[in-house]
Each structure stands twice: as structure tokens, then as C-alpha cells.
C-alpha positions as a Python dict, from the first residue, in 0.01 Angstrom:
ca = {
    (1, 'X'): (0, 0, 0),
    (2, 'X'): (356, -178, -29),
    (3, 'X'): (624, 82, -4),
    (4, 'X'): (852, 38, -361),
    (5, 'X'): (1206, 70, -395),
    (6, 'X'): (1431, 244, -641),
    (7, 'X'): (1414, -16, -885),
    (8, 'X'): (1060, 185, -1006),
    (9, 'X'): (1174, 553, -946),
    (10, 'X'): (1242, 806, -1242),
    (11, 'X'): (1643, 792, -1168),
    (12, 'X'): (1648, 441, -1268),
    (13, 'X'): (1378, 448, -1529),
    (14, 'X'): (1649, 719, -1699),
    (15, 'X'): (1947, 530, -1656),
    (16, 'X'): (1715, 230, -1798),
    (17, 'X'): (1648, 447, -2075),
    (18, 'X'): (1993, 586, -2140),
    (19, 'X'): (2161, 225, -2126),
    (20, 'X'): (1915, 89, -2373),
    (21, 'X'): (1956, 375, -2600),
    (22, 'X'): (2347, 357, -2612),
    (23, 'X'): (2357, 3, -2635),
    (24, 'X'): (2087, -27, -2917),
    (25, 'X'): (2289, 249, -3140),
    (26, 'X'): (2630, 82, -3070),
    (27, 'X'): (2453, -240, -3183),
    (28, 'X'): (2357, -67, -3460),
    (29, 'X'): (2662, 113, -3560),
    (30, 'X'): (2836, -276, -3494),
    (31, 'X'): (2652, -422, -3666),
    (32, 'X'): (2718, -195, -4018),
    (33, 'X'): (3085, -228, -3920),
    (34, 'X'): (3058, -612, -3968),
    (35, 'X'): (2863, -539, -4302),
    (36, 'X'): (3128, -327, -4433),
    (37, 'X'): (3403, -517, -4302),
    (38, 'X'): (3237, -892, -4483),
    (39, 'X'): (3135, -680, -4811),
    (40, 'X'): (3487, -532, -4855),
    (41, 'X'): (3663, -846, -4755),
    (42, 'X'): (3899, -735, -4492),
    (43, 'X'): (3899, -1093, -4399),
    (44, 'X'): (4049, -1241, -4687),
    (45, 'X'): (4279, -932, -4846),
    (46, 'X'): (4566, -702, -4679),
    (47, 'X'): (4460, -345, -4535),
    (48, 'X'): (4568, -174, -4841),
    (49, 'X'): (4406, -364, -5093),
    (50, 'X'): (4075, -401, -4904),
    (51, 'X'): (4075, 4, -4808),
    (52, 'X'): (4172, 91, -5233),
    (53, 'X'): (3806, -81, -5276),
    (54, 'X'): (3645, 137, -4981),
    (55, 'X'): (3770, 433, -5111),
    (56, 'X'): (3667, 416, -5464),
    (57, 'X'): (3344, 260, -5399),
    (58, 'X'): (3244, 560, -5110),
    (59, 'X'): (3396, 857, -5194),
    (60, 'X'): (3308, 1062, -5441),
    (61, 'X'): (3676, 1011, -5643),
    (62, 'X'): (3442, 938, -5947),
    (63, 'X'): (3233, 1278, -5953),
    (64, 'X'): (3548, 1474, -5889),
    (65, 'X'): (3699, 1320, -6172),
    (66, 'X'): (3401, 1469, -6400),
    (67, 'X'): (3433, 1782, -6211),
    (68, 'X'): (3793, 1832, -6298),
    (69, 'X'): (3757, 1746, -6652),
    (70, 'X'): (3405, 1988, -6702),
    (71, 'X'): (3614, 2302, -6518),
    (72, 'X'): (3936, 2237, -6741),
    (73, 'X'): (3761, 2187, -7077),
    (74, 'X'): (3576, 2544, -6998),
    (75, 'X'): (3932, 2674, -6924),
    (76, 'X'): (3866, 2702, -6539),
    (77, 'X'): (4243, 2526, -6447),
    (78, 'X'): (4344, 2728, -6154),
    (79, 'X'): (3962, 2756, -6010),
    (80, 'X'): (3973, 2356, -5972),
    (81, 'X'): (4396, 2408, -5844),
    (82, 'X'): (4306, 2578, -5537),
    (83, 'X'): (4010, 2438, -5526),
    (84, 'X'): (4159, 2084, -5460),
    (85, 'X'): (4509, 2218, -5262),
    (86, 'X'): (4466, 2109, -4985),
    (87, 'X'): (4324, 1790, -5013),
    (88, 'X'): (4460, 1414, -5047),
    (89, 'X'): (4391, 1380, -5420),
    (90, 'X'): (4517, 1458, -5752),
    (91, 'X'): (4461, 1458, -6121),
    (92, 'X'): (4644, 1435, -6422),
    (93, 'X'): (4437, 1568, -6751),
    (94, 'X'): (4543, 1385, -7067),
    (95, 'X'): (4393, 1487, -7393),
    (96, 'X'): (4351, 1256, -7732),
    (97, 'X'): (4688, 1334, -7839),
    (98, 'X'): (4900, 1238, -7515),
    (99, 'X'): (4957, 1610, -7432),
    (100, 'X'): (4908, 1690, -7042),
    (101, 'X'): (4610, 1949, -7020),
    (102, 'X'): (4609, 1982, -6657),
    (103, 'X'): (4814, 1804, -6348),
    (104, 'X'): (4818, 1887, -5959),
    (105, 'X'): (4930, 1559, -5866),
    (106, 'X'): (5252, 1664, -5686),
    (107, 'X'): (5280, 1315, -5447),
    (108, 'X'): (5464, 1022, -5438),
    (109, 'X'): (5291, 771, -5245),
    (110, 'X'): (4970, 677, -5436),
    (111, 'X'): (4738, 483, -5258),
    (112, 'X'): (4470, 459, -5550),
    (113, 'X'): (4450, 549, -5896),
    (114, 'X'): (4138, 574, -6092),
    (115, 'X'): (4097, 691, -6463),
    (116, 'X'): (3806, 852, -6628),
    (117, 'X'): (3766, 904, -6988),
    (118, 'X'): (3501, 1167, -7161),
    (119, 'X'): (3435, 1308, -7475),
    (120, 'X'): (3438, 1672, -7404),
    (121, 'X'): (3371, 2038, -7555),
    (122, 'X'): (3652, 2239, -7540),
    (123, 'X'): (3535, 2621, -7442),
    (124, 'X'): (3830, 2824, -7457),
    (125, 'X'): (4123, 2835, -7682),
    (126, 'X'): (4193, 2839, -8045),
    (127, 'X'): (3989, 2512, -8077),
    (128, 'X'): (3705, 2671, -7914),
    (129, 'X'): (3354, 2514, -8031),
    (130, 'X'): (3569, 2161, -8124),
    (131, 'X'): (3494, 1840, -7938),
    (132, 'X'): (3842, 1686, -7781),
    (133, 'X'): (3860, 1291, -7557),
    (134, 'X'): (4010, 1313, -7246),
    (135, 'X'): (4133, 1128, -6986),
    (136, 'X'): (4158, 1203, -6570),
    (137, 'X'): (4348, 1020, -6399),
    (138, 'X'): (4290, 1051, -5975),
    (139, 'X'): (4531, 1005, -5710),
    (140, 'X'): (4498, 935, -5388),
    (141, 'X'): (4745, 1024, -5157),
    (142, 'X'): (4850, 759, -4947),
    (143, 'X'): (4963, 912, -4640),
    (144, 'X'): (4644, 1141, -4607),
    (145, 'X'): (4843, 1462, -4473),
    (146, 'X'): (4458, 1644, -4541),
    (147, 'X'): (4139, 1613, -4329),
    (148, 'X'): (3897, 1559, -4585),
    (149, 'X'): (3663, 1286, -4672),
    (150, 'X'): (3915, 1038, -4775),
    (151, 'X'): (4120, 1076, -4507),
    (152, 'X'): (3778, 1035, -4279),
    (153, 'X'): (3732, 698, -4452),
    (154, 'X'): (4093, 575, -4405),
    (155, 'X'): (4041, 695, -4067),
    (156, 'X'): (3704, 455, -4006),
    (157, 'X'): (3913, 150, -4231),
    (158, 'X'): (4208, 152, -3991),
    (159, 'X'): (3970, 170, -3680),
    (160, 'X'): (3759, -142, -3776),
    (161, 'X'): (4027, -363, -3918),
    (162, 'X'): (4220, -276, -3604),
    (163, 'X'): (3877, -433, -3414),
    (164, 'X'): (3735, -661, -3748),
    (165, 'X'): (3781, -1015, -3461),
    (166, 'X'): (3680, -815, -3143),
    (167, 'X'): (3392, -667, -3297),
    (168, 'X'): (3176, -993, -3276),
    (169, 'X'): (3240, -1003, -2913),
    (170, 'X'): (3170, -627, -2871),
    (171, 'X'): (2807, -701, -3071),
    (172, 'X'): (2649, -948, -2875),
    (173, 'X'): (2766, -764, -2541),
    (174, 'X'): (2536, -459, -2593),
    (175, 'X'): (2290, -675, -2769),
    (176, 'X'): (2308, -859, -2434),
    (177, 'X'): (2306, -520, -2236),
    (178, 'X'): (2034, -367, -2432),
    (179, 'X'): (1802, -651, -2397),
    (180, 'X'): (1850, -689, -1993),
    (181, 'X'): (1778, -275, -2005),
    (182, 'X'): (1482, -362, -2204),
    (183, 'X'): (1321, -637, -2019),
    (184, 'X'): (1412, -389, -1680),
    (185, 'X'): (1173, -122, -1866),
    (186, 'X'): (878, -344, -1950),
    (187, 'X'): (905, -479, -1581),
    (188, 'X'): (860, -120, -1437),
    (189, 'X'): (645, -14, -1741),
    (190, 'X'): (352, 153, -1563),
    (191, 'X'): (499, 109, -1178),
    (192, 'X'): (615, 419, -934),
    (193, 'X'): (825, 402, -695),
    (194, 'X'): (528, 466, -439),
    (195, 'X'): (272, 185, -447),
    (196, 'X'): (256, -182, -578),
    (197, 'X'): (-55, -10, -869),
    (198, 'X'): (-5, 19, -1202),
    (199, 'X'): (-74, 415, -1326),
    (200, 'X'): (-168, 389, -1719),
    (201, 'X'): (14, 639, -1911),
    (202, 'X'): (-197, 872, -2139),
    (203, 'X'): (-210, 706, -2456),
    (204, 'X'): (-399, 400, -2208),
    (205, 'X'): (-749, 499, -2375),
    (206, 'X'): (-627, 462, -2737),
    (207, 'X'): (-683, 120, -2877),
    (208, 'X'): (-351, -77, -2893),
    (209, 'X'): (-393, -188, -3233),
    (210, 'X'): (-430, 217, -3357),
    (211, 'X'): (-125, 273, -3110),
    (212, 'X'): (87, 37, -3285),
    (213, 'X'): (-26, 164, -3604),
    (214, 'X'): (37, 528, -3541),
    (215, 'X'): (375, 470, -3432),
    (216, 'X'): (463, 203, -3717),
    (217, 'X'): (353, 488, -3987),
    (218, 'X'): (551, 740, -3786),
    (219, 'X'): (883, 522, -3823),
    (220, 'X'): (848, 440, -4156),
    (221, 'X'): (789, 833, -4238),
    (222, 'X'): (1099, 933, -4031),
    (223, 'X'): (1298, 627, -4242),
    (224, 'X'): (1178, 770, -4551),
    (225, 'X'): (1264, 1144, -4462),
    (226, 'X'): (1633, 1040, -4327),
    (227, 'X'): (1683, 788, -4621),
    (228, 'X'): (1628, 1074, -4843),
    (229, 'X'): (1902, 1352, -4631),
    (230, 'X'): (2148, 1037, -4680),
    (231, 'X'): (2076, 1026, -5084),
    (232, 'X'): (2160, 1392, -5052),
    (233, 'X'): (2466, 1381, -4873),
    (234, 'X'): (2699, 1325, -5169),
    (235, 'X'): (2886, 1071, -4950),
    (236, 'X'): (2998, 1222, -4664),
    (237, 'X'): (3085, 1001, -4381),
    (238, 'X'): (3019, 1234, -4117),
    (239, 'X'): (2673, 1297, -4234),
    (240, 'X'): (2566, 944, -4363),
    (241, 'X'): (2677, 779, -4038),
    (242, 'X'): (2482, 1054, -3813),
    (243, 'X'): (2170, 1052, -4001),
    (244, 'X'): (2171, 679, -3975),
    (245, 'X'): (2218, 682, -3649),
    (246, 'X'): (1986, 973, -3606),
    (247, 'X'): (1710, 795, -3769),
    (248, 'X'): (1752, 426, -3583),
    (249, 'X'): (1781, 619, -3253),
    (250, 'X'): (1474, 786, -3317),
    (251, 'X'): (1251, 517, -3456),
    (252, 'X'): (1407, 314, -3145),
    (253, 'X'): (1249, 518, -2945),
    (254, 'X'): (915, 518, -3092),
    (255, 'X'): (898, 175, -3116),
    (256, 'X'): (1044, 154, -2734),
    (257, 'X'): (716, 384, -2636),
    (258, 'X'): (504, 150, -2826),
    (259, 'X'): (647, -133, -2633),
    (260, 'X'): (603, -11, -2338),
    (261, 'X'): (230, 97, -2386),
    (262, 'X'): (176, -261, -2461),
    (263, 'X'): (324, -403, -2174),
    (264, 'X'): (78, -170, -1946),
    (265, 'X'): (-181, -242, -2120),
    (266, 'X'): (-120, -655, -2061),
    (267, 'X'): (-41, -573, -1735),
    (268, 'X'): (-365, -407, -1681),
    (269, 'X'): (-569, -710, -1910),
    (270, 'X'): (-681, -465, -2186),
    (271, 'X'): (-458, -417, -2450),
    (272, 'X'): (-678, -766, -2668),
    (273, 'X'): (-1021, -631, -2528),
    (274, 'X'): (-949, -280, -2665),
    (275, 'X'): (-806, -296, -2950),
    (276, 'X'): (-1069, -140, -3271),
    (277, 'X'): (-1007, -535, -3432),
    (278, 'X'): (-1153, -711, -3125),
    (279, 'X'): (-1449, -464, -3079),
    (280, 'X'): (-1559, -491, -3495),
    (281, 'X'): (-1465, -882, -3410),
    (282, 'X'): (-1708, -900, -3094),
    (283, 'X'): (-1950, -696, -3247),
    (284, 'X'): (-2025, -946, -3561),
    (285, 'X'): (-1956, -1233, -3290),
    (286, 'X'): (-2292, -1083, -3155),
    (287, 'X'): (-2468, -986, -3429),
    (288, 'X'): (-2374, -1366, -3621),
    (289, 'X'): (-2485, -1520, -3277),
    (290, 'X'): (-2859, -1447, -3282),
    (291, 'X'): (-2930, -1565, -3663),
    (292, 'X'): (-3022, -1926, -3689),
    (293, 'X'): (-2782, -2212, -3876),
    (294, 'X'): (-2966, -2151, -4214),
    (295, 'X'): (-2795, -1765, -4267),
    (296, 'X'): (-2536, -1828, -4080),
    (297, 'X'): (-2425, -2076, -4369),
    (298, 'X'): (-2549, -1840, -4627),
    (299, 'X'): (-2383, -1572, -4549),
    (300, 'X'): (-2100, -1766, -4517),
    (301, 'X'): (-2079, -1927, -4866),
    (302, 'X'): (-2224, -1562, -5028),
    (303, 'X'): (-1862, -1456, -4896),
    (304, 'X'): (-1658, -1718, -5007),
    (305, 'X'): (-1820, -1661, -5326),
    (306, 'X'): (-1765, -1302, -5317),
    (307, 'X'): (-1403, -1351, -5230),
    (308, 'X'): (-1369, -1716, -5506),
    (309, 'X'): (-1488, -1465, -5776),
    (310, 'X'): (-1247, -1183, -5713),
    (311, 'X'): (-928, -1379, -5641),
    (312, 'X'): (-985, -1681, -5819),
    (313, 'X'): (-1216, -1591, -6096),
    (314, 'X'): (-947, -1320, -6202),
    (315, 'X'): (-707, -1544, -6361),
    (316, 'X'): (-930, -1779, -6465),
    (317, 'X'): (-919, -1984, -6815),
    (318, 'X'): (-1211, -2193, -6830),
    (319, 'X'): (-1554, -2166, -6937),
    (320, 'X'): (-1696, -1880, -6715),
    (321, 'X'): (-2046, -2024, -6773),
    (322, 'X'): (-1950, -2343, -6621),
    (323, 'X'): (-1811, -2182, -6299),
    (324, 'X'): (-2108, -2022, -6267),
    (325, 'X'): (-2299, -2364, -6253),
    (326, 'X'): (-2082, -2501, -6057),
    (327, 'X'): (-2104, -2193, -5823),
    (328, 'X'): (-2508, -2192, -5788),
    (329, 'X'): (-2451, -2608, -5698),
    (330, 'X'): (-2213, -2579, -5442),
    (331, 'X'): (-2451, -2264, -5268),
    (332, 'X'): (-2738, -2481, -5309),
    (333, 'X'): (-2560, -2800, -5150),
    (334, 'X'): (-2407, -2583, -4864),
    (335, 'X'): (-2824, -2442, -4820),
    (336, 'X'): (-2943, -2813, -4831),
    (337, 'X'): (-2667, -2929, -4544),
    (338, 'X'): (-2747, -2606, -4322),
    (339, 'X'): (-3104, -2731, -4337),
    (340, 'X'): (-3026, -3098, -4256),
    (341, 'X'): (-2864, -2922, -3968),
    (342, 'X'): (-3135, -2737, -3849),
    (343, 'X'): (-3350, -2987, -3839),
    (344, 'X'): (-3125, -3214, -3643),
    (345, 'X'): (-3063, -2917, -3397),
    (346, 'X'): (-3463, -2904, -3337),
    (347, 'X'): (-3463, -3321, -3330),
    (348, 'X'): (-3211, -3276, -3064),
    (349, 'X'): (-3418, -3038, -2890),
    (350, 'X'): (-3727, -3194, -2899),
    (351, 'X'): (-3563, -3558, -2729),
    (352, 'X'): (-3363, -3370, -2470),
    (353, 'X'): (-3731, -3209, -2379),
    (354, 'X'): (-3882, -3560, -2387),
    (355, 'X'): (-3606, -3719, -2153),
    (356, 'X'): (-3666, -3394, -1936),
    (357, 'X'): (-4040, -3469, -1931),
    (358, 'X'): (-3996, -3813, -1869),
    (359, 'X'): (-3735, -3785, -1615),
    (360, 'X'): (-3944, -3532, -1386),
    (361, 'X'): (-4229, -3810, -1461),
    (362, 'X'): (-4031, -4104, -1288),
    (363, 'X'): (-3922, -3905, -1025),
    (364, 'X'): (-4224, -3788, -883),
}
């Protein structure tokens, strides 16, 4: 028994775990800032022009729009005032006729403006009942004096243009990082810090192939569930960016497990030999081994048949009759061959026997 060194303890199993966990969701969260920095062309346009196309195709400028206009046509004007005070956008409510219906928008410096035009039921008023067109028109302040959401997203624009060249550089250094943790945790997978054995883990029983199953069905549900919180979240950075990284840190870690169980299991020369595939593929292996040349070719052509008629047959144009024929000729041909074979293998047999018996006759 070889004493180990730390390399193997818990301590540095943890601090294996914790480096490839940070550096696989900065990776991540990288690698979406180079997305959004390549689809809203911060390369080739100014700050502001690139950042008026981030905010009006991620926040939810649009369905406040419709908001406003809904609440003033039912006469709800200083609900949807204080409701929007203290925020960094504005409206101005224009009806068919040019007349101003509604306006908070108090600011100078517009950063955006976005207009929205409805045909609308008036609720209130002495046209109550009539049907009136009108048109919003957003602002967005430009000097975001309000922490809201647009103010969040002008916050994450300025951060990654400030970084859009360095980021590259920052991306394959904890891809590099996360990958060296990664390779240090299948080394150790299965080692302690006490002997030079390998100690299976629990899940060392369960076929590898079900393993990898179970855990790729369990990151596709957790996808699913935190792909559907992120439809919900009406476009809140906050929220989208933590249940994406909520949901890649978790199926990371699943499929880090499942990694890891494999690499014991090679280690240990069982994860092929135990798998549910090999066994059903030994097991005919056996079975196919003890049944002379003759089945063993007819079994083999009734599949291809079998699997000719269902693939094949099902877009077929020609004269079904004929295939048939054709069918039957080529199973009788493939019968004929495995019976010229046979009777080769037992002409084979029968001369090695007579240079056996006439071998042992010259010797003695």
C-alpha cells in the first residue's frame, strides 16, 4: 500500500470541483457575451446606435407601449402616471385627430424612440362605446437616472463593449482552466488519498450505458423546465441570465458526475463489459454461435427483409408483385450460397482429418 498525497484528498477534489464549476459558467456566460456582442454588431456601429437595437429588441418597450394605450383608452391615465414615475421611459398618447391624450415624457435626452399604433375602444368619456386610432410613442431616457430594466441592460451594454476585444482572450483562458480542472478530476476519479486502489463509487453496479442515459434524460428535463421559467420571465435580465446560468451549472454537473462514473469504470475495465448493450450483444453472440451456416444466413436475410420491407417498401412506386419475386429469389440465392458453404466447411473438415490421419500414419 503506496502512501498518496494531497493531489487525491477531498480538499483538492473540492477546489477541483469549484475551479471547474466557475470556469465552465464564466465560459458560458462569455461565450453569450460574444453572441450578443456579433448579433448586435458592436463591432461595426458606435455604442449608441448598437445599444438603441439592444434595447428595443430585449426589453419589453413594446408591451408597455400596449399597456399604456389599453389603461388610457379605459380612462386609467394617472394609474399608468405613477405607475411609470420613476422609471427611464416615457410616452406620448396621440389620438386620430393629432390631439395629445396622454404624455409623461418630461426628458430631454432621448436615447430611443419607438411608436405603436392601435385601433382602440374608448371606455370612458362622451365617446364612450366609439372605436378611436392611436398612437404611443416611447422614450427612453438616455441618461438612465432609474434602476429598472433598461437601465440593467445599458448597464450589461457598457460592460461588454468596454471588454467586446478582451473577451476572446478571457474565453479561451477558463476554457483552458476548466479543461486542466477537468482532466485533474478524471485523473483522481475513484482514487483516495490513502492507497494506490481505486474505490467505485455507488452508482459502479449500474450499467454505464443506463447511467449515461439517466443522466442525459435528467438534463434535458432540467433544460426544458428552466427554458420554460425564462419564457416566463417577461424579459428580465436579472432573471433570464440566472436561470441560464442556473440551468448550465446544473446540467454541468450532471454531466460532470456522469463523466466521472465513466472514467472509474475504464479505470476499473468494466464500463464496455457492463453496459445492458454489450450483455443483449454477447448474449445473441452466443446464442448465433451454436447454429450452423445454413440459419445463420437465414436469419440473416429474413431480417434484412424484414427491415427492406419497412423502410424501403414504404415509399415504394413499382409493381409490389414484382418486389415480391424478386424478394423470394434473392432469399433463395442467399439459402443456395449458405449451402455451398456448408458443404465446403465439411469438405474442409473431412481433408484436414485425412492429412491428420495420414500424418500420424507416416510418423509412426
Amino acid at each position: 500500500m503506496k502512501n498518496k498525497h494531497w493531489a487525491y484528498s477531498i480538499w483538492a477534489k473540492t477546489a477541483g470541483w469549484i475551479i471547474l464549476a466557475a470556469s465552465a459558467c464564466m465560459t458560458f456566460v462569455l461565450i453569450l457575451g460574444i453572441i450578443f456582442l456579433q448579433v448586435n454588431d458592436f463591432y461595426s456601429k458606435s455604442f449608441k446606435e448598437a445599444e438603441k437595437g439592444v434595447l428595443l429588441s430585449f426589453t419589453s418597450i413594446n408591451d408597455d407601449s400596449l399597456r399604456v394605450m389599453n389603461e388610457v383608452s379605459d380612462g386609467n391615465t394617472e394609474q399608468i402616471r405613477e405607475y411609470y414615475a420613476d422609471t427611464n421611459i416615457g410616452f406620448k398618447v396621440v389620438n386620430s385627430k393629432g390631439d395629445i391624450v396622454f404624455e409623461n415624457h418630461n426628458f430631454t435626452n432621448d436615447l430611443v424612440e419607438s411608436s405603436l399604433t392601435s385601433k382602440v375602444q374608448l371606455i370612458t368619456g362622451s365617446e364612450s362605446g366609439s372605436y378611436d386610432t392611436y398612437t404611443v410613442t416611447a422614450y427612453v431616457n438616455g441618461s438612465f437616472p432609474n434602476d429598472d430594466n433598461y437601465a440593467k441592460w445599458n448597464d450589461l451594454s457598457l460592460l461588454l463593449y468596454s471588454m467586446r476585444n478582451p473577451i476572446y482572450f478571457y474565453t479561451a483562458g477558463a476554457v483552458l482552466l476548466g479543461m486542466l480542472a477537468m482532466v485533474y478530476l478524471i485523473r483522481a476519479a475513484g482514487h483516495v488519498s490513502a492507497d494506490d486502489e481505486i474505490h467505485p463509487g455507488p452508482l459502479y453496479r449500474v450499467p454505464g450505458d443506463v447511467v449515461v442515459i439517466g443522466y442525459v434524460l435528467s438534463c434535458i428535463w432540467i433544460s426544458y423546465l428552466f427554458a420554460n421559467l425564462v419564457n416566463g420571465s417577461r424579459n428580465n435580465l436579472m432573471t433570464v441570465t440566472f436561470l441560464l446560468v442556473g440551468a448550465f451549472f446544473i446540467d454541468g454537473c450532471l454531466m460532470t458526475v456522469c463523466f466521472l462514473n465513466i472514467a472509474v469504470k475504464v479505470k476499473m475495465k468494466g464500463f464496455w463489459q457492463g453496459t445492458l448493450l454489450w450483455k443483449a450483444i454477447y448474449a445473441v453472440g452466443q446464442i448465433f454461435g451454436q447454429i450452423n451456416i445454413v440459419w445463420k444466413s437465414a436469419l440473416i436475410l429474413t431480417a434484412w427483409i424484414i427491415f427492406d420491407f419497412i423502410v424501403i417498401t414504404s415509399s415504394y412506386q413499382g409493381n409490389i408483385f414484382l418486389y415480391f419475386i424478386k424478394t423470394v429469389l434473392f432469399f433463395g440465392l442467399g439459402i443456395w450460397i449458405a449451402e455451398m458453404l456448408k458443404s465446403l466447411q465439411k469438405g474442409t473438415q473431412h481433408y484436414q482429418k485425412e492429412i491428420s490421419a495420414t500424418r500420424w500414419i507416416l510418423q509412426n
